[in-house]
C-alpha positions in Angstrom: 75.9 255.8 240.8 77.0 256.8 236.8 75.1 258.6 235.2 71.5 257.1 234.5 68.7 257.6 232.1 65.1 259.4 232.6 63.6 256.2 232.4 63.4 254.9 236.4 63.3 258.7 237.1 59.7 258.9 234.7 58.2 255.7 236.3 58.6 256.8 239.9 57.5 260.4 238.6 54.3 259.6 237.1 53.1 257.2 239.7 54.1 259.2 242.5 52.5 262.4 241.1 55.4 265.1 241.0 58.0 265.9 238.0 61.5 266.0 237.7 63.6 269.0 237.3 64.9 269.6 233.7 67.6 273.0 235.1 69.9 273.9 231.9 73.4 274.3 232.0 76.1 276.3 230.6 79.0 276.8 233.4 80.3 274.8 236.8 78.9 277.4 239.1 75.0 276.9 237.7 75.9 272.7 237.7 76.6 273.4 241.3 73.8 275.5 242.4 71.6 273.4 240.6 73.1 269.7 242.1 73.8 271.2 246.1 70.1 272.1 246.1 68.8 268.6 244.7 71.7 267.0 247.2 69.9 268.8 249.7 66.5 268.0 249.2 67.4 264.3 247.9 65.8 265.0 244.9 66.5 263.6 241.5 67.8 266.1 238.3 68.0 266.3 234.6 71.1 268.6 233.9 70.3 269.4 230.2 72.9 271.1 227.9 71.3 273.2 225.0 72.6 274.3 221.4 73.8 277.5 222.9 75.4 275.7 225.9 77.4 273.2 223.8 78.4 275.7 221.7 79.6 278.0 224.5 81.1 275.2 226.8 81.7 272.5 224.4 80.0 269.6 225.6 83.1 268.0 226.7 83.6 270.6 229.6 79.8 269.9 230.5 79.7 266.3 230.1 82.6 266.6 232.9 81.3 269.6 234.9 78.3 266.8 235.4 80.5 263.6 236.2 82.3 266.2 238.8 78.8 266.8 240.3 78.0 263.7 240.6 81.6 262.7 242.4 80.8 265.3 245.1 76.9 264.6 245.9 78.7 260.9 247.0 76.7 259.0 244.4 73.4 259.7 246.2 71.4 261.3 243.8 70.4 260.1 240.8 71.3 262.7 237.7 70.6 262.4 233.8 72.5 264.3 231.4 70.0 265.3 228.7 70.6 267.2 225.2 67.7 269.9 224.8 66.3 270.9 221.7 68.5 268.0 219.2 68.3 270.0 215.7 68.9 267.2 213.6 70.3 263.4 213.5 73.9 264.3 213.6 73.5 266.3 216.7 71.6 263.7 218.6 74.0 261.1 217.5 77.0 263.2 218.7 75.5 263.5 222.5 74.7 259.7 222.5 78.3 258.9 221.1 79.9 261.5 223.9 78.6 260.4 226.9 74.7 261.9 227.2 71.9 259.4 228.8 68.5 261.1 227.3 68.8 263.4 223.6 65.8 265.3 222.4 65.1 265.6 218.9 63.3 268.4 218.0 61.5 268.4 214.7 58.5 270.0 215.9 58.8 272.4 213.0 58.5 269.8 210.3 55.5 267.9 208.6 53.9 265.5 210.7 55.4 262.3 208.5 58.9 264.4 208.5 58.9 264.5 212.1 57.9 261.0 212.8 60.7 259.5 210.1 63.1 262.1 211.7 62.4 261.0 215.2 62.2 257.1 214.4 65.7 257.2 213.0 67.3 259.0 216.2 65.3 256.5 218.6 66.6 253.6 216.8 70.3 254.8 217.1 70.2 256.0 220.8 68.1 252.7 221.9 71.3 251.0 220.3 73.3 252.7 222.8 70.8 252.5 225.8 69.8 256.1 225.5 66.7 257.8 225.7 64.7 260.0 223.4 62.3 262.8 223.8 60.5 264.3 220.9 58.1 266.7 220.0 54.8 267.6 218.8 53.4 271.2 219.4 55.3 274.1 218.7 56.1 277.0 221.6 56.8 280.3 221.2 59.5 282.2 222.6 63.1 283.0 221.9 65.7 280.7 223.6 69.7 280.3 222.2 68.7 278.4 218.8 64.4 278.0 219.0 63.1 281.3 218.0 59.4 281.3 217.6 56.8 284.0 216.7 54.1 283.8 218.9 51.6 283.4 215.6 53.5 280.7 214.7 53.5 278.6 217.6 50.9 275.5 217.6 49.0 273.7 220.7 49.5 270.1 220.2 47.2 268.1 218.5 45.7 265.3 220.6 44.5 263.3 217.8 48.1 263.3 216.6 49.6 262.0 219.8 48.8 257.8 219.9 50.2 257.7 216.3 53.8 259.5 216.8 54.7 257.7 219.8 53.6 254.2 218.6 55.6 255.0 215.2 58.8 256.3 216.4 59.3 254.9 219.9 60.4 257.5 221.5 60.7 257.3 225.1 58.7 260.8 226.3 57.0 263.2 224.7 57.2 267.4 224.7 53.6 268.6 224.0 52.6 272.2 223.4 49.7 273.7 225.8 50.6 277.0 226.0 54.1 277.4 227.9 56.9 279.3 226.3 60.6 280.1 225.8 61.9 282.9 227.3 61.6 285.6 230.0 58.6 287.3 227.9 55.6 284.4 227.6 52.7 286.9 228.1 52.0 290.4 227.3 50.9 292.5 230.1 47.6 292.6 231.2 46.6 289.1 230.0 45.8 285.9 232.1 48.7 283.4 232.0 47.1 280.2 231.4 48.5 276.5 230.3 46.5 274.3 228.6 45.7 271.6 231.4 42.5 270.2 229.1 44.8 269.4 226.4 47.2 267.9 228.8 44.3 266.2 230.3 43.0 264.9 227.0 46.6 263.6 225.7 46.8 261.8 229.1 43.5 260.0 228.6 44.9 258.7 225.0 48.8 257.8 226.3 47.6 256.7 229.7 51.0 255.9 231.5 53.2 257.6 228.9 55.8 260.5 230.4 54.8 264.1 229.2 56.8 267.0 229.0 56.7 271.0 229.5 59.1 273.0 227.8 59.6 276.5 228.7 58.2 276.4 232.2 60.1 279.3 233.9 58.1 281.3 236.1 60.4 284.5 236.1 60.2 285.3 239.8 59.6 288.8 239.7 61.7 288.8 243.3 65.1 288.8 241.1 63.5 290.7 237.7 63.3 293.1 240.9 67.1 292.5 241.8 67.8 293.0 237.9 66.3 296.3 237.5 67.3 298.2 241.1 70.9 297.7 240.3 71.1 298.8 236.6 69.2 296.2 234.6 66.1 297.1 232.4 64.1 293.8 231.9 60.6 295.7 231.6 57.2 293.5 231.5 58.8 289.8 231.9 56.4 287.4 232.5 56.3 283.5 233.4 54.1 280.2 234.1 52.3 280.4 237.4 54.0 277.9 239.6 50.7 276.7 240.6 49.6 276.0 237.1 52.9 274.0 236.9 52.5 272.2 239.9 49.0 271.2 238.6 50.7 270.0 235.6 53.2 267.8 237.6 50.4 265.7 239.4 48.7 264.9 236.2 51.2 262.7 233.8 53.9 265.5 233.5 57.4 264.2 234.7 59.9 266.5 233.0 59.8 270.1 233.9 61.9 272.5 231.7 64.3 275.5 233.5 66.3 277.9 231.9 65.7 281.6 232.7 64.5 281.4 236.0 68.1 280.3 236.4 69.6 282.9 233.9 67.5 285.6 236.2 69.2 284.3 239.1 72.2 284.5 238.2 72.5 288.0 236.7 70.6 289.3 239.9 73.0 288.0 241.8 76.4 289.3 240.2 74.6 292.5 239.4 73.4 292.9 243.1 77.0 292.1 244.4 79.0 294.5 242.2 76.7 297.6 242.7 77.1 296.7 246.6 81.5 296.1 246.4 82.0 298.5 243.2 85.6 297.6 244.4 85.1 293.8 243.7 87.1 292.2 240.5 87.6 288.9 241.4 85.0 286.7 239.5 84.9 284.2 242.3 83.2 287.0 244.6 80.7 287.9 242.3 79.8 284.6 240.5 79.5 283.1 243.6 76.4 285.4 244.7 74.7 284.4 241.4 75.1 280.7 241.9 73.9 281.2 245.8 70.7 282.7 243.9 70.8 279.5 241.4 70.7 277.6 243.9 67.7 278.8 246.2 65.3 279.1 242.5 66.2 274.9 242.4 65.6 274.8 245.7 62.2 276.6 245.4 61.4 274.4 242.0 62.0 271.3 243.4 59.7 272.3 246.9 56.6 274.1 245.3 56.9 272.8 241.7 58.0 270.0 241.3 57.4 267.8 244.3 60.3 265.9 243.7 62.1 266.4 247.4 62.5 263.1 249.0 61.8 261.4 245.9 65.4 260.4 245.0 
């Protein structure tokens, strides 16, 4: 199959209680960690492609690096290509034009009314083109490539909001805010990590049927923070979502799961693990390939314990 849009992927998702993996890409060897696990475990996958990843890639390279993927997993997955975090009009309008099935637009930053004209006009492009859009309302904290955050400024989103924005803009699913965050560093030591599941459960009630989204749902498993740190990294006090609370979230109407730097983690445990242990090592093939074995087994993990998506392809 070509690629396809989130839209067959949400229905089975929502009635079938489990979410589909959102993994973020930047390079061929996290594509294929993230598509052999899903292959695997006959799951579907959103490969998403951020500001930072189009900028380091080009999105080109990715658009390809996903087509590739496709090719080898014989057509027998299905596999979105979404743009994360879509700054402004132009951007969206780029991925649409170059090949992408599902663009976010992001103006959770703005005015209500300035987010729901912004929105409108990028759902009425990409529905031209048989693309799908995701927006916004709620604003995480966190630091991730362009989104940067203060934790004071971030905003749970407004259930009374909700009804209006997606009736006025048509967009297709919608990112809420109920206390996830970008990043390794969510939570401060000491504290309770908690998501919002009563807001979730309220904005459910008022868009019954409608496809929610979590942003910024690594759990940062402490296993390779662990791997980081004993071979020369210093990532001190990073902190994640409970998978639990996640996989909570995924039985309720959640059907898009975000992952970024659980992957990230994986991979710089992996090539930092293998070059302490073959000091002697300079071929990046050895030592990239370690990282994407470690990619591979956090999807494989996600899609098992979090997402309850294996078998659902």
């Amino acid at each position: 199959m070509p690629l396809v849009t989130t839209t067959e992927m949400f229905k089975k998702a929502y009635n079938g209680g489990y979410a589909v993996g959102a993994f973020n890409v930047n390079n061929m060897e996290i594509v294929q960690g993230i598509t052999e696990a899903a292959h695997e475990l006959h799951s579907p996958v959103i490969l998403q492609a951020s500001a930072g990843a189009r900028k380091y890639a080009k999105p080109a390279y990715l658009k390809h690096l996903v087509e590739a993927a496709i090719e080898v997993t014989n057509d027998e997955i299905p596999i979105a290509l979404h743009l994360d975090h879509g700054a402004d009009f132009e951007v969206c309008k780029s991925c649409v034009d170059g090949g992408f099935t599902s663009v976010m637009i992001d103006g959770s930053s703005k005015p209500f009314d300035e987010n729901i004209e912004l929105s409108k006009r990028v759902v009425e492009y990409a529905h031209e083109h048989g693309v799908v859009v995701e927006g916004e309302l709620g604003t995480l904290s966190g630091v991730e490539d362009d989104v940067n955050v203060a934790a004071e400024n971030a905003q749970y989103t407004d259930p009374d909001q909700v009804v209006e924005f997606v009736e006025r803009t048509g967009v297709d699913s919608l990112a809420i805010a109920i206390g996830t965050s970008h990043g390794a560093y969510k939570f401060k030591p000491g504290t309770n990590p908690h998501i919002r599941l009563d807001i979730l459960d309220e904005i459910v009630r008022r868009l019954p049927g409608f496809p929610i989204v979590l942003h910024g749902s690594s759990s940062v498993p402490q296993k390779y923070v662990k791997i980081i740190n004993e071979n020369g990294g210093a990532l001190q006090d990073a902190i994640g979502i409970p998978e639990d609370q996640l996989r909570e979230a995924a039985k309720r109407a959640v059907c898009k799961i975000n992952i970024d730097s659980d992957l990230r983690l994986g991979m710089t445990a992996g090539i930092r693990e293998h070059l302490v242990a073959h000091p002697e090592h300079f071929d990046p093939r050895q030592y990239i390939a370690d990282g994407r074995l470690y990619v591979k087994e956090i999807v494989h993990d996600k899609i098992i314990n979090v997402l309850g998506s294996e078998n659902k392809a």
